[in-house]
C-alpha positions in Angstrom: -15.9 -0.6 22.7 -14.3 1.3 19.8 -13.0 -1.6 16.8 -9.2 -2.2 17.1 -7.0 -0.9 14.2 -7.7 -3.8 11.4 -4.7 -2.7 9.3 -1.4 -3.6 10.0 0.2 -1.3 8.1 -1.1 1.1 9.3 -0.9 0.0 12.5 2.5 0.0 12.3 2.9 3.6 10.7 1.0 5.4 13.1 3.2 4.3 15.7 6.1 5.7 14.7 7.3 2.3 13.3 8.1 1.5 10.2 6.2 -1.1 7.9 6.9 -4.4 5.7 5.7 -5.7 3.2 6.6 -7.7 0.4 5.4 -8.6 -3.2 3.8 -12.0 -4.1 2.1 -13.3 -7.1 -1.7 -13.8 -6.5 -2.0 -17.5 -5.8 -2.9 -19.5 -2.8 0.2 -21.0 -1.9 1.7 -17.7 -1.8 -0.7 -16.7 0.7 -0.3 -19.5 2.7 3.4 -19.4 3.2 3.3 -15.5 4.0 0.6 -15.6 6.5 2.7 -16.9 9.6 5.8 -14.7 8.5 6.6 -11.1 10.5 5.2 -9.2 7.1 2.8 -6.2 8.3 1.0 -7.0 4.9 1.6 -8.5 1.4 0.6 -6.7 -2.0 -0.6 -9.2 -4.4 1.0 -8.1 -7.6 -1.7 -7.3 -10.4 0.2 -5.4 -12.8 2.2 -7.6 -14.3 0.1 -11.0 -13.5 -3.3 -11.8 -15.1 -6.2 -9.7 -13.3 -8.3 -12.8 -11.7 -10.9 -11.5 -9.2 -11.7 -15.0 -8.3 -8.0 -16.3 -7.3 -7.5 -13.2 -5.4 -10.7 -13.6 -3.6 -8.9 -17.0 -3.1 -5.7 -15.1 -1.2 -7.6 -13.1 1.4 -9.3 -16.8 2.4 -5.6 -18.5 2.8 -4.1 -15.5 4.7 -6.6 -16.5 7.3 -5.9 -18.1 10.3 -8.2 -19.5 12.6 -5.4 -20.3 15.6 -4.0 -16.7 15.1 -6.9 -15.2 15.3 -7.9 -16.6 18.5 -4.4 -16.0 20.0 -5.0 -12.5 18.9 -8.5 -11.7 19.9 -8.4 -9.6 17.2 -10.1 -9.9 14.0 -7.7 -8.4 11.9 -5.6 -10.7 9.7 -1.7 -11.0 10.6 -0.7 -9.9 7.4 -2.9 -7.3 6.3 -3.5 -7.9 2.3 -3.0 -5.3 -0.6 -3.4 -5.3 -4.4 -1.0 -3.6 -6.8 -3.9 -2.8 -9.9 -2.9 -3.2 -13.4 -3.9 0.4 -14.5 -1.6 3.3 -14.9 -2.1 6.4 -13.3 -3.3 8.0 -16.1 -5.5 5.0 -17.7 -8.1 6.1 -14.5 -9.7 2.7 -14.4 -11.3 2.9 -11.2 -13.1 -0.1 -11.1 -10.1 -1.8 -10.4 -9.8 -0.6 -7.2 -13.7 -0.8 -6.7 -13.6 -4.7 -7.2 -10.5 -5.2 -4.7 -11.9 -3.3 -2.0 -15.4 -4.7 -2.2 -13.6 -8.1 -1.9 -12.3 -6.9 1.6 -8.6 -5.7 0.4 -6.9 -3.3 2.9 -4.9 -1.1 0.2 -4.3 -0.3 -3.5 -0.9 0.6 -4.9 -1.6 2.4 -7.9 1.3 2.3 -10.3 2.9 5.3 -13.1 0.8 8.2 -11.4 2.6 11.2 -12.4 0.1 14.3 -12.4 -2.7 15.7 -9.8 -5.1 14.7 -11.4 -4.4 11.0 -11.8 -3.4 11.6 -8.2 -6.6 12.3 -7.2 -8.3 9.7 -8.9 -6.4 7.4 -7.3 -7.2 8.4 -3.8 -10.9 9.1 -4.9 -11.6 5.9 -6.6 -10.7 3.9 -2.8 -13.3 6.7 -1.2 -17.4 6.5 -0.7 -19.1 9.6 -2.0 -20.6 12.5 0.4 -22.4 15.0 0.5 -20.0 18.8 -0.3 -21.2 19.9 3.3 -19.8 16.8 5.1 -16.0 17.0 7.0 -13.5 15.5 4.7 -15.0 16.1 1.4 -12.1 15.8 -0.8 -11.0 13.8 -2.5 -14.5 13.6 -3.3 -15.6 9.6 -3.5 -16.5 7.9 -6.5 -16.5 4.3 -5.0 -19.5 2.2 -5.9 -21.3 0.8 -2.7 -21.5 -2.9 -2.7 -19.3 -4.1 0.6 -21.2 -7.2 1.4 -17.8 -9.4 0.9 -15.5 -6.8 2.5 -17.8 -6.5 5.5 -17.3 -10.3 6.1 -13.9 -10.6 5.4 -13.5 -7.6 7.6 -15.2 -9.3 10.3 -17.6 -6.3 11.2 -21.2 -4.8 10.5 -22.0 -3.6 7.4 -22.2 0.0 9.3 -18.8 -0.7 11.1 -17.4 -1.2 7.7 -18.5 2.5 6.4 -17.4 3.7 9.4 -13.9 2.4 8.0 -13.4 2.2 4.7 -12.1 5.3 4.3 -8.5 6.5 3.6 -6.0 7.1 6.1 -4.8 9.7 7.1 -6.7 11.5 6.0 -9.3 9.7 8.1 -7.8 8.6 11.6 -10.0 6.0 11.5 -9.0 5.1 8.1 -8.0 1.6 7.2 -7.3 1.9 3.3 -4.4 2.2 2.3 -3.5 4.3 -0.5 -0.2 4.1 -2.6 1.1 6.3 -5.3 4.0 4.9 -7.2 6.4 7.7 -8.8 8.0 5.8 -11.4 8.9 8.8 -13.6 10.6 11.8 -14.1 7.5 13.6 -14.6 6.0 12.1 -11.4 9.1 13.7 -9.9 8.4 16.7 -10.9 4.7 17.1 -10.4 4.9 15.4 -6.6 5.7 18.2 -4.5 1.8 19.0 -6.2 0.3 16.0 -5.5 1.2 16.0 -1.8 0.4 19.4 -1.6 -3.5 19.3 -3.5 -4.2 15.4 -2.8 -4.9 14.7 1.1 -5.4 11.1 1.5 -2.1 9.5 0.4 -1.2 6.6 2.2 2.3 6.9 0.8 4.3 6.7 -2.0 6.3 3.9 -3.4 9.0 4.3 -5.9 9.1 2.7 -9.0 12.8 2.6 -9.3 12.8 0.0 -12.2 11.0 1.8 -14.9 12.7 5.2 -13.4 15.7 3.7 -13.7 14.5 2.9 -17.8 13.8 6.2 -18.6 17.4 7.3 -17.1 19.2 5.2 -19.6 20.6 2.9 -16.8 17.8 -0.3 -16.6 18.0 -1.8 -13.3 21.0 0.0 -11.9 19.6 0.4 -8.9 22.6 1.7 -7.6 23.7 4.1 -10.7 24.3 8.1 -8.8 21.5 8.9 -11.3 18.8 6.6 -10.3 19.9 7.6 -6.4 19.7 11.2 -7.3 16.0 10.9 -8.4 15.0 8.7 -5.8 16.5 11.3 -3.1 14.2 13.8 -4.5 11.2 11.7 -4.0 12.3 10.9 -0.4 13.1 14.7 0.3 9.7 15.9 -1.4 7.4 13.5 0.9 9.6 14.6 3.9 8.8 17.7 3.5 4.8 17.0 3.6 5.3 14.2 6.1 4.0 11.7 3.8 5.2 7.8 4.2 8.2 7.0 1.4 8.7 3.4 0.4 11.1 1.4 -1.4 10.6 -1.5 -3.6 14.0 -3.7 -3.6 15.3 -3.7 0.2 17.8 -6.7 0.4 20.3 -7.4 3.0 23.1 -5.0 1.0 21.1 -1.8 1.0 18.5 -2.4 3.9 21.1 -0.3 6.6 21.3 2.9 3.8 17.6 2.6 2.9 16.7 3.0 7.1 18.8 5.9 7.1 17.5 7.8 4.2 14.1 7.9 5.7 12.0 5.2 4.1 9.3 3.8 6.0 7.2 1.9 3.8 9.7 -0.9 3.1 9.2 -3.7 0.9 11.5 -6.7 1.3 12.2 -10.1 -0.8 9.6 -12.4 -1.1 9.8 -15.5 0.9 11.6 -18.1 0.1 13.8 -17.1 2.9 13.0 -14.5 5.9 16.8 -13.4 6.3 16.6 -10.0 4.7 12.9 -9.3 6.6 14.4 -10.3 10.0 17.6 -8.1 9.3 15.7 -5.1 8.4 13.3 -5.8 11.1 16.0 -5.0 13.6 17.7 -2.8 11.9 15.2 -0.2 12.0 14.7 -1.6 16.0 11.6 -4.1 15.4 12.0 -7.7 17.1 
């Protein structure tokens, strides 16, 4: 019997649906409260917190459930957990992504990627190597193997877990999840490239706070000039069918963001579930 899909991000992509998420510091408590919420996954944020490879070993523990998994019969965690690395794009530092994975993390989000290059390093670095001759060569892998943790935390054979811990879509069996985050006007400009030379995006996350810096307009999310840029992100991946996400969806713009076509949305963290639950329906999930 063929393994169920493990992430729930995916999960919900491939459907036709569209996906939540939600940042959250990387701490145990954090984990705790989001893993009984309606999230499709949670990125731990490791950009702008302290990279600790121990505590978020300590998350992917507390997003388990041992009642939901039973209920579920599934293996798969509720909330499928991602990591947000500290690197930018162009910094290349792989091993970031090599340490997350091998802990059992279902995603990267790699922030400030703006060329092809760091583009492809980024999908690269979440890929095992093969041989030229093999389908799906490139990206070509550059992933250490060491997958011991991920295999348990996965809840499958070691040889299950190859199987899987590829990229998707590239691979429809896929369940990593890669995220490029456009967060400047050059990364505007060099996307329509990446989409078009990179196979193996996930999707791509806006970085609308430090585009909206080099703009002149800091955090005005709203400013015609930050919308402009954004709309050219959206229209570029809609053009190579490649998921689009926001990062600020609140219960003012959740309605417009829908409509423009993002998919990927990621919504307050929880201290209250009112702005997941309205976008949930909004966009027609219960």
């Amino acid at each position: 019997m063929p393994l169920p899909r493990l992430n729930g991000i995916i999960r919900a992509l491939e459907s036709g649906q569209h996906a939540f998420t939600t940042f959250l510091p990387p701490d145990a408590e954090a984990a705790v409260a989001v893993q009984a919420s309606k999230y499709d996954g949670v990125v731990f944020e490791g950009e702008h917190n302290g990279w600790d490879i121990r505590v978020l070993r300590d998350c992917l523990q507390y997003l388990l459930n041992r009642a939901q998994i039973v209920k579920a019969g599934s293996v798969a965690p509720a909330v499928t957990p991602t990591v947000r690395i500290p690197p930018n794009g162009n910094e290349m530092n792989q091993f970031f992504a090599k340490q997350a994975l091998d802990l059992g993390y279902y995603g990267i989000i790699w922030p400030h990627v703006s060329t092809v290059e760091e583009a492809y390093n980024a999908v690269a670095a979440c890929r095992y190597p093969r041989l030229k001759n093999k389908p799906l060569y490139e990206p070509a892998g550059i992933r250490g193997d060491g997958p011991a943790q991920a295999a348990r935390y996965w809840g499958v054979t070691q040889q299950e877990y190859y199987e899987r811990a590829d990229v998707w879509p590239l691979n429809p069996k896929g369940e990593i999840f890669v995220i490029l985050m456009i967060e400047d006007t050059t990364g505007i400009a060099n996307l329509d490239a990446m989409l078009k030379n990179v196979p193996g995006i996930g999707a791509v996350l806006i970085g609308e706070g430090d585009l909206s810096q080099e703009l002149g307009v800091p955090r005005q999310y709203e400013h015609k000039a930050v919308l402009d840029a954004m709309a050219q992100v959206v229209a570029t991946c809609k053009k190579h069918d490649v998921v689009v996400g926001h990062p600020h969806v609140g219960a003012a713009n959740a309605e417009r963001i829908i409509k423009e076509g993002y998919r990927y949305l990621m919504c307050a963290a929880p201290r209250s579930f009112a702005t997941l639950e309205k976008a949930r329906g909004l966009a027609g999930r219960q």
